[in-house]
Chimera marker file (.cmm) of the C-alpha trace (Angstrom):
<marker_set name="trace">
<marker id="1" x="-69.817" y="163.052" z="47.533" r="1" g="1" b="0" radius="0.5"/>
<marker id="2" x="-67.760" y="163.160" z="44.615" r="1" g="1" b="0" radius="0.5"/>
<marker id="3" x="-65.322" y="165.858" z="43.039" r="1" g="1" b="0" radius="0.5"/>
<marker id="4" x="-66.096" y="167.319" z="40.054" r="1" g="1" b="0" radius="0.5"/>
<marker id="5" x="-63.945" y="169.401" z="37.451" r="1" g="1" b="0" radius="0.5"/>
<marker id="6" x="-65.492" y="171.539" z="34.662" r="1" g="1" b="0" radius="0.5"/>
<marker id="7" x="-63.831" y="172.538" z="31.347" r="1" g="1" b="0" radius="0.5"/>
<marker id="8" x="-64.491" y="173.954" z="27.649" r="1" g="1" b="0" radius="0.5"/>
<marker id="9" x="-65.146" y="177.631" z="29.039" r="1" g="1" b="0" radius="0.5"/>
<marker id="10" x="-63.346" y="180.303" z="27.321" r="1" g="1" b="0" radius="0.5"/>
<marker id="11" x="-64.081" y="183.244" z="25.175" r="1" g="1" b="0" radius="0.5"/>
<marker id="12" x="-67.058" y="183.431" z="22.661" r="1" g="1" b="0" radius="0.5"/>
<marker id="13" x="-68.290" y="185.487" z="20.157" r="1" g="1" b="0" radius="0.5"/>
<marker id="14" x="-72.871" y="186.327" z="20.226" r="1" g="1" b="0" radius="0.5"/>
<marker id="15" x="-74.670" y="183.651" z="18.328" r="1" g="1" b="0" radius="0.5"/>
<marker id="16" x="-71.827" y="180.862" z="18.403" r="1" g="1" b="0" radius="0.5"/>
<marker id="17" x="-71.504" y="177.871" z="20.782" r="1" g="1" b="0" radius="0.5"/>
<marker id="18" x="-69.990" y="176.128" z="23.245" r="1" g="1" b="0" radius="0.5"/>
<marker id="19" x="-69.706" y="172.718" z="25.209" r="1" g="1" b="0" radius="0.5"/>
<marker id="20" x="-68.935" y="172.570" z="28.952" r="1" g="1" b="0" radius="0.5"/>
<marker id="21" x="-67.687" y="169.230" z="30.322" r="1" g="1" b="0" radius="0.5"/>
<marker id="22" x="-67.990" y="168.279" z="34.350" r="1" g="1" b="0" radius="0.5"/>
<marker id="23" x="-65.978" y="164.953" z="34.796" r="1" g="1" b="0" radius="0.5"/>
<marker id="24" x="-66.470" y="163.375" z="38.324" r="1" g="1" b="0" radius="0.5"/>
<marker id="25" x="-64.468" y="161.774" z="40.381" r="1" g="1" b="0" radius="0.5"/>
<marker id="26" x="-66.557" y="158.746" z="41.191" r="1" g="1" b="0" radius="0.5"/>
<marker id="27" x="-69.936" y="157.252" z="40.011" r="1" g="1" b="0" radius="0.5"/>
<marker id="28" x="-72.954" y="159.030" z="38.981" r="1" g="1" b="0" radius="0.5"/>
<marker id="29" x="-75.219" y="156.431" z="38.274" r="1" g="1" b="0" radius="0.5"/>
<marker id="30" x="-76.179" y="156.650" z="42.059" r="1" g="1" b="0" radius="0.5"/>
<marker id="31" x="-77.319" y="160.377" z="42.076" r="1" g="1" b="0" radius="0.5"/>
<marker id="32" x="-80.565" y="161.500" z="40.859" r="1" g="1" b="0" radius="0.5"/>
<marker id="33" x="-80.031" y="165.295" z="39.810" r="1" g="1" b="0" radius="0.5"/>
<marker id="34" x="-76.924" y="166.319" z="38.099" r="1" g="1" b="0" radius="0.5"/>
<marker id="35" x="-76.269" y="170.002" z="37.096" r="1" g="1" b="0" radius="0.5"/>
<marker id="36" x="-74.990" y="173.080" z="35.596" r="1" g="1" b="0" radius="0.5"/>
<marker id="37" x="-75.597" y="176.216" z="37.329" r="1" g="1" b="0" radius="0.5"/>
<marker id="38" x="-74.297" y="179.165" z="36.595" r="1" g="1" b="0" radius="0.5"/>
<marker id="39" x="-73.477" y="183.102" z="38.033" r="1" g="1" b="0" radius="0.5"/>
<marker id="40" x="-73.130" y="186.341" z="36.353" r="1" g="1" b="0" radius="0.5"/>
<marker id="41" x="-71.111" y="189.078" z="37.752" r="1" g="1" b="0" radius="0.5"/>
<marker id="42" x="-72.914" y="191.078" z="41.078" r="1" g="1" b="0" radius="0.5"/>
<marker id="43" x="-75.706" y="188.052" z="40.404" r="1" g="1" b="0" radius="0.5"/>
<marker id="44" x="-76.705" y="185.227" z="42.559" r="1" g="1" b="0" radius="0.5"/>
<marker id="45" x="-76.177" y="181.399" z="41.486" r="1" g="1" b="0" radius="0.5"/>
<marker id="46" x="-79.043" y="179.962" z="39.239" r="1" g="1" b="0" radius="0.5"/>
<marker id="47" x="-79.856" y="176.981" z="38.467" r="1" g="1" b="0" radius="0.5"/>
<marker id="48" x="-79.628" y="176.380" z="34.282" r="1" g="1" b="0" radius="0.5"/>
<marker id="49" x="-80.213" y="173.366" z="33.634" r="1" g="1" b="0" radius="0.5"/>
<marker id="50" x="-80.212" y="169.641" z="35.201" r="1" g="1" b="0" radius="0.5"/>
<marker id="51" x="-80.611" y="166.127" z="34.091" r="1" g="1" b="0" radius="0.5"/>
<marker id="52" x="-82.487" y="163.480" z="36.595" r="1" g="1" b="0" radius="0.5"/>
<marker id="53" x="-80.437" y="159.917" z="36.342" r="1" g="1" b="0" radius="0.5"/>
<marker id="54" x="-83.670" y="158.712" z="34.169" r="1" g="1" b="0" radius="0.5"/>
<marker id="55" x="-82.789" y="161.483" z="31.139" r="1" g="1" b="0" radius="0.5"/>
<marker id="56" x="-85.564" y="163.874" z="32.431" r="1" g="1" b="0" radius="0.5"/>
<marker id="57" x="-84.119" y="167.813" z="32.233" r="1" g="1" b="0" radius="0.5"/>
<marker id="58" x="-85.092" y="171.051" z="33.357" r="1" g="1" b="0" radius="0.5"/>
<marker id="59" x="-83.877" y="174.229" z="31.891" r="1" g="1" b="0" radius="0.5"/>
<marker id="60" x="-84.360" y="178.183" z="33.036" r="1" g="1" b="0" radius="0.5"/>
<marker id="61" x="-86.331" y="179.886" z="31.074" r="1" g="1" b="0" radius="0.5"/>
<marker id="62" x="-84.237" y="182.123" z="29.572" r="1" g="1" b="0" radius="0.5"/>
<marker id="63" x="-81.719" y="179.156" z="28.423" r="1" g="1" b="0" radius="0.5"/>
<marker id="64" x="-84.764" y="176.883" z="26.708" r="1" g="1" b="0" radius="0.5"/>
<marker id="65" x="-84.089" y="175.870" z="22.899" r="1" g="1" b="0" radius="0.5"/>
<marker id="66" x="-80.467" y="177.007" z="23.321" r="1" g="1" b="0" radius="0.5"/>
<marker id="67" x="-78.970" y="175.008" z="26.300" r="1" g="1" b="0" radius="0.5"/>
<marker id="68" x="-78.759" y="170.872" z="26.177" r="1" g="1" b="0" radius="0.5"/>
<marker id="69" x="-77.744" y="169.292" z="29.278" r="1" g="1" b="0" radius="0.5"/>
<marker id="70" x="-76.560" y="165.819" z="28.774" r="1" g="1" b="0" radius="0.5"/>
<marker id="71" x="-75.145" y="162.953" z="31.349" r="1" g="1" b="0" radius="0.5"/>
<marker id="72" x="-73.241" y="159.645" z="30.557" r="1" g="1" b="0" radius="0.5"/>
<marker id="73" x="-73.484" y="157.494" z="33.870" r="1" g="1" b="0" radius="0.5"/>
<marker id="74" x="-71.221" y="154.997" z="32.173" r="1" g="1" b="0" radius="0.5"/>
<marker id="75" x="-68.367" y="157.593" z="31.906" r="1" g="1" b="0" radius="0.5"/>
<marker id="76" x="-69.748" y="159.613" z="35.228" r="1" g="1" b="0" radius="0.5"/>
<marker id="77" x="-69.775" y="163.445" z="32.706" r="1" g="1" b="0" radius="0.5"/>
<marker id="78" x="-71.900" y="165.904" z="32.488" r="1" g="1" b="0" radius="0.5"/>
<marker id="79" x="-72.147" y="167.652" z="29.082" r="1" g="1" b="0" radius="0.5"/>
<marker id="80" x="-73.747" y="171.159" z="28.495" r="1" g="1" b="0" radius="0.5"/>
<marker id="81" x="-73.935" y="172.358" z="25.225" r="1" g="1" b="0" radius="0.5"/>
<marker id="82" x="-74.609" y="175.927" z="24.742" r="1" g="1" b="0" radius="0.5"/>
<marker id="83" x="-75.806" y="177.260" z="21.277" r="1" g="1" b="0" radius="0.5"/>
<marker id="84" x="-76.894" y="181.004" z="20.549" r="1" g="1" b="0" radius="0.5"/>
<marker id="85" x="-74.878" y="182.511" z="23.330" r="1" g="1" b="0" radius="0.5"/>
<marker id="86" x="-75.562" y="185.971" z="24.189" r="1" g="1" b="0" radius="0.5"/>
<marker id="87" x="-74.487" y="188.445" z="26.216" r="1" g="1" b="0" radius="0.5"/>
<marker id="88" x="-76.512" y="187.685" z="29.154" r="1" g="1" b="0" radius="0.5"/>
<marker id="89" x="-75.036" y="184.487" z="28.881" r="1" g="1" b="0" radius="0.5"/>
<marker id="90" x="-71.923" y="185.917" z="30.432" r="1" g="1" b="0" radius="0.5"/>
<marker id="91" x="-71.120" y="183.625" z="33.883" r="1" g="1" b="0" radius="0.5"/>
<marker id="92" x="-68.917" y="181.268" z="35.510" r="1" g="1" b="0" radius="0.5"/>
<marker id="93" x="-70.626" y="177.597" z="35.044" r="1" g="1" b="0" radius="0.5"/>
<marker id="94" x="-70.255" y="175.582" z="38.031" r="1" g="1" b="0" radius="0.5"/>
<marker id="95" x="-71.377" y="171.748" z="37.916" r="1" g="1" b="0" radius="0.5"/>
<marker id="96" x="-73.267" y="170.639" z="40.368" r="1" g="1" b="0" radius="0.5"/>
<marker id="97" x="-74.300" y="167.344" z="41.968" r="1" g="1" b="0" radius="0.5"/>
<marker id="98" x="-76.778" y="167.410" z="44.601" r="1" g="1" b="0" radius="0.5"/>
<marker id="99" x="-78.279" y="170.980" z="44.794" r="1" g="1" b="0" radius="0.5"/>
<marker id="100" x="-77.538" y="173.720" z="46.651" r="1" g="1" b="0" radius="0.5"/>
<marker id="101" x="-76.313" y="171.414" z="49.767" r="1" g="1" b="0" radius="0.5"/>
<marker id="102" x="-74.247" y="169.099" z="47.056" r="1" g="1" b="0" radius="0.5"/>
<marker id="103" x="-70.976" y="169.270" z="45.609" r="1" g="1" b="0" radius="0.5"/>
<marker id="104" x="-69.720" y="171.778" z="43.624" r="1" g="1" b="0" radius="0.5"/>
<marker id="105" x="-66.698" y="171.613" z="41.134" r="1" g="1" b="0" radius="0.5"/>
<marker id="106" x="-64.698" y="175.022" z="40.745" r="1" g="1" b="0" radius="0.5"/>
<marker id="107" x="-66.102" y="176.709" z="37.635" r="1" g="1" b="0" radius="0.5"/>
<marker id="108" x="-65.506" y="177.274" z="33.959" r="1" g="1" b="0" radius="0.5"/>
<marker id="109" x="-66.294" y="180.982" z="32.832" r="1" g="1" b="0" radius="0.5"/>
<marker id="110" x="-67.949" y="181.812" z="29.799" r="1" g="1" b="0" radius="0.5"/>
<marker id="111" x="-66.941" y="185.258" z="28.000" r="1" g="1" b="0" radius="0.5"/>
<marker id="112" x="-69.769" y="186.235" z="25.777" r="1" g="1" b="0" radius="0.5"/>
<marker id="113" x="-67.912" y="189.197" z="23.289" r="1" g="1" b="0" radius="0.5"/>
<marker id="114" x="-67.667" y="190.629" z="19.891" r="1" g="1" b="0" radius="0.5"/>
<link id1="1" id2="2" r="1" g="1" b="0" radius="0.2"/>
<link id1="2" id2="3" r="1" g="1" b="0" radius="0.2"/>
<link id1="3" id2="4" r="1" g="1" b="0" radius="0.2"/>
<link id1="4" id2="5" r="1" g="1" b="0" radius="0.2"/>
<link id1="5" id2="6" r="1" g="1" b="0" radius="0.2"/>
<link id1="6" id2="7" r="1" g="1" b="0" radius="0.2"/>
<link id1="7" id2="8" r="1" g="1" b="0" radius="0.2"/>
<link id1="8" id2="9" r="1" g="1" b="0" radius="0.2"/>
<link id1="9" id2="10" r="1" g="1" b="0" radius="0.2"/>
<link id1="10" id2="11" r="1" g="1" b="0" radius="0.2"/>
<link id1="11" id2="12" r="1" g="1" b="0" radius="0.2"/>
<link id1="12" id2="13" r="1" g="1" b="0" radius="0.2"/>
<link id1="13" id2="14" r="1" g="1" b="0" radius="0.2"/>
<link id1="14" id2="15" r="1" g="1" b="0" radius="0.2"/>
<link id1="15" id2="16" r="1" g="1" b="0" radius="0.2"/>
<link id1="16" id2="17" r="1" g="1" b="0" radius="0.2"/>
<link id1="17" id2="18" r="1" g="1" b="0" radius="0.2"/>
<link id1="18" id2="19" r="1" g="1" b="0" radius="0.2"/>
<link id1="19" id2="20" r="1" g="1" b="0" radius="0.2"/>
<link id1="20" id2="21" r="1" g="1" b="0" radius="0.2"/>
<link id1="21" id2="22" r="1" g="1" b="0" radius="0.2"/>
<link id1="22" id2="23" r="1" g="1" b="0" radius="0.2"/>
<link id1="23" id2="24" r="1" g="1" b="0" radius="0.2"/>
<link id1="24" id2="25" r="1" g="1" b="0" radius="0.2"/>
<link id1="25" id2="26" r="1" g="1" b="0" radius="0.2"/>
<link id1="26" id2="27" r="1" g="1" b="0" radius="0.2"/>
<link id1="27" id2="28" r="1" g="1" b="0" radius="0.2"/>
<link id1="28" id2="29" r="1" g="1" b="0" radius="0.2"/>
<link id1="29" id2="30" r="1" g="1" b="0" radius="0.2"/>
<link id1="30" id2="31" r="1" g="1" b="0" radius="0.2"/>
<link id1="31" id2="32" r="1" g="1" b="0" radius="0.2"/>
<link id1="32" id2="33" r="1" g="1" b="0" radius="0.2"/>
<link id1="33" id2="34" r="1" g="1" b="0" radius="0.2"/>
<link id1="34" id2="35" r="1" g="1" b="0" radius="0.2"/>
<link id1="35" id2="36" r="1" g="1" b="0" radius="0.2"/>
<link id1="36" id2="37" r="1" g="1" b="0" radius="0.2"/>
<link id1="37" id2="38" r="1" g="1" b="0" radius="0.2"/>
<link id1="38" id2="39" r="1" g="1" b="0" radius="0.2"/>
<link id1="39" id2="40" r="1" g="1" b="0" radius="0.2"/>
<link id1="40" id2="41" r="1" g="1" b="0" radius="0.2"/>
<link id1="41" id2="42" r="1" g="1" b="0" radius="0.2"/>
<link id1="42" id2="43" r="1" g="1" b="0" radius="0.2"/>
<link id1="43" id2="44" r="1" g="1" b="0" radius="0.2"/>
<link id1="44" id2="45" r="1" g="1" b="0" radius="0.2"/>
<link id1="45" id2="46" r="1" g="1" b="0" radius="0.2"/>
<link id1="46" id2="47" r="1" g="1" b="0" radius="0.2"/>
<link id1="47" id2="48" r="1" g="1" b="0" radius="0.2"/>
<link id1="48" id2="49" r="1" g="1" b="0" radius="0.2"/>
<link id1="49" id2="50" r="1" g="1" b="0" radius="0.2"/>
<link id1="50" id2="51" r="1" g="1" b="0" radius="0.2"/>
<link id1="51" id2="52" r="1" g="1" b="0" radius="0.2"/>
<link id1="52" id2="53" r="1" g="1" b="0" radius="0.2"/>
<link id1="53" id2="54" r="1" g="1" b="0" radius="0.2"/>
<link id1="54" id2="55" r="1" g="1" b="0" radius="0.2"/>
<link id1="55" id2="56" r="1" g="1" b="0" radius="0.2"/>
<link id1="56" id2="57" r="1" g="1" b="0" radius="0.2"/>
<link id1="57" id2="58" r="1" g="1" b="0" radius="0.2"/>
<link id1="58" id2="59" r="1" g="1" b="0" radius="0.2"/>
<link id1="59" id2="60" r="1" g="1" b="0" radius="0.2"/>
<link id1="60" id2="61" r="1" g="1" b="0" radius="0.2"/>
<link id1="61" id2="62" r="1" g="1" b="0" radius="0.2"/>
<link id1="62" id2="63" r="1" g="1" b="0" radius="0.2"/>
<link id1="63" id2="64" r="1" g="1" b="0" radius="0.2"/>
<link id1="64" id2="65" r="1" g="1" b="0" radius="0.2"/>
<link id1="65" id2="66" r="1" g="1" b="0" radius="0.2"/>
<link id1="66" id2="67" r="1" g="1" b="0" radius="0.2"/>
<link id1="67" id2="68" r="1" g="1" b="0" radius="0.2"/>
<link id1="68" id2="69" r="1" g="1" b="0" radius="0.2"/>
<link id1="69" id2="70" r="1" g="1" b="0" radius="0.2"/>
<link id1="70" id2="71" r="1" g="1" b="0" radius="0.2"/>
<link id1="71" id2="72" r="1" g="1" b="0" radius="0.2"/>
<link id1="72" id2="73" r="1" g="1" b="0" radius="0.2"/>
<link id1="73" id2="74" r="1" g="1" b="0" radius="0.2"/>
<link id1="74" id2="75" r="1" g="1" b="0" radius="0.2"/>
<link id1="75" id2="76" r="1" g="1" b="0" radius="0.2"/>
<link id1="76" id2="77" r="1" g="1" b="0" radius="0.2"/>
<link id1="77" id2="78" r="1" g="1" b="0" radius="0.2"/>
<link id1="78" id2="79" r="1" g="1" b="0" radius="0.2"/>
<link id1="79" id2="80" r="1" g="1" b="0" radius="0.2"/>
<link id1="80" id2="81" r="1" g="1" b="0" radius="0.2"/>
<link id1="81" id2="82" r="1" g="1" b="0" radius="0.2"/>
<link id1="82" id2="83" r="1" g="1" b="0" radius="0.2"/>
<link id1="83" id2="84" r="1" g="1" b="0" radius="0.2"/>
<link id1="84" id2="85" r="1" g="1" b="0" radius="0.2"/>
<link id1="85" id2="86" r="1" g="1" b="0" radius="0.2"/>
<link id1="86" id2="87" r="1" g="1" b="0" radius="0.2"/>
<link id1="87" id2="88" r="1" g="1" b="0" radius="0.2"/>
<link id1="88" id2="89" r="1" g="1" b="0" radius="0.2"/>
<link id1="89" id2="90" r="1" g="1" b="0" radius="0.2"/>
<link id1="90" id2="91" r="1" g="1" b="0" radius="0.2"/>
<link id1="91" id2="92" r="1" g="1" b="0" radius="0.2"/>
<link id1="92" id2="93" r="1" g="1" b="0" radius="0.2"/>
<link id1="93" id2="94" r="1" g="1" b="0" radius="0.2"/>
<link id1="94" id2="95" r="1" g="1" b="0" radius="0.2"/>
<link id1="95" id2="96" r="1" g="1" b="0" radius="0.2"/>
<link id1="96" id2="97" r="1" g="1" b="0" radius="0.2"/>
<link id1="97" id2="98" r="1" g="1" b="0" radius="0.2"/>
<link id1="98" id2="99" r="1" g="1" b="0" radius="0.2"/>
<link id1="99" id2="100" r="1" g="1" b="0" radius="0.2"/>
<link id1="100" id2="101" r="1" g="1" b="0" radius="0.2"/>
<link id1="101" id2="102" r="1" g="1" b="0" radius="0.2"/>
<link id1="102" id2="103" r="1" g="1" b="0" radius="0.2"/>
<link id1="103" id2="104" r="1" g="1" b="0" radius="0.2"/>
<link id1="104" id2="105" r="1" g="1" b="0" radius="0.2"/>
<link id1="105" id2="106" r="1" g="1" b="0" radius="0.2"/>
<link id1="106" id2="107" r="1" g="1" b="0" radius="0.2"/>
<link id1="107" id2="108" r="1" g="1" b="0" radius="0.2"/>
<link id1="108" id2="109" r="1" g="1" b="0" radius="0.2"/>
<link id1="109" id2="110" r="1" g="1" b="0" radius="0.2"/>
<link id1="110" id2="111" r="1" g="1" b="0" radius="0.2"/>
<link id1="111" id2="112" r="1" g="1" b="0" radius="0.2"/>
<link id1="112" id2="113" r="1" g="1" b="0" radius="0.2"/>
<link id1="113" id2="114" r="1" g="1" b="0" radius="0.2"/>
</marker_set>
């Protein structure tokens, strides 16, 4: 398993954007289903998005057209760029290699305010 750190959380205003980097510790290439879930305060974990090592992505519902999950198995990241952020939007992120039973890194948290 690898360790993996997330950063570009921070404060953000509804409507604007934000990009959330997960740098591992070791290679990627290797491991089929990287990504970024997320949880809101007194909410569970959810999955909201994750790229396959191919470039095939999933995305929750509520995050389609808004949320890009990206992966560079040369540089072993994991990019999520958030557009439109609302208030519901509101979470830590956690990166995520794995699933549930994977790795987890520590969590960048995302402020949605005016």
């Amino acid at each position: 398993q690898v360790q993996l750190v997330e950063s570009g959380g921070g404060l953000v205003q509804p409507g604007g954007s934000l990009r959330l980097s997960c740098a591992a510790s070791g290679a990627i290439v290797g491991i089929y289903y990287m990504g970024w879930y997320r949880q809101a305060p007194g909410k569970q974990r959810e999955l909201g998005a994750r790229i396959s090592r191919n470039g095939f992505t999933d995305y929750l519902d509520s995050v389609k057209g808004r949320f890009t999950i990206s992966r560079d198995n040369a540089k072993n990241t994991v990019n999520l760029q958030i557009k439109i952020l609302k208030p519901e939007d509101k979470a830590v992120y956690y990166c995520n290699e794995g699933g549930p039973d994977g790795s987890w890194g520590q969590g960048t948290k995302v402020a949605v305010s005016s």
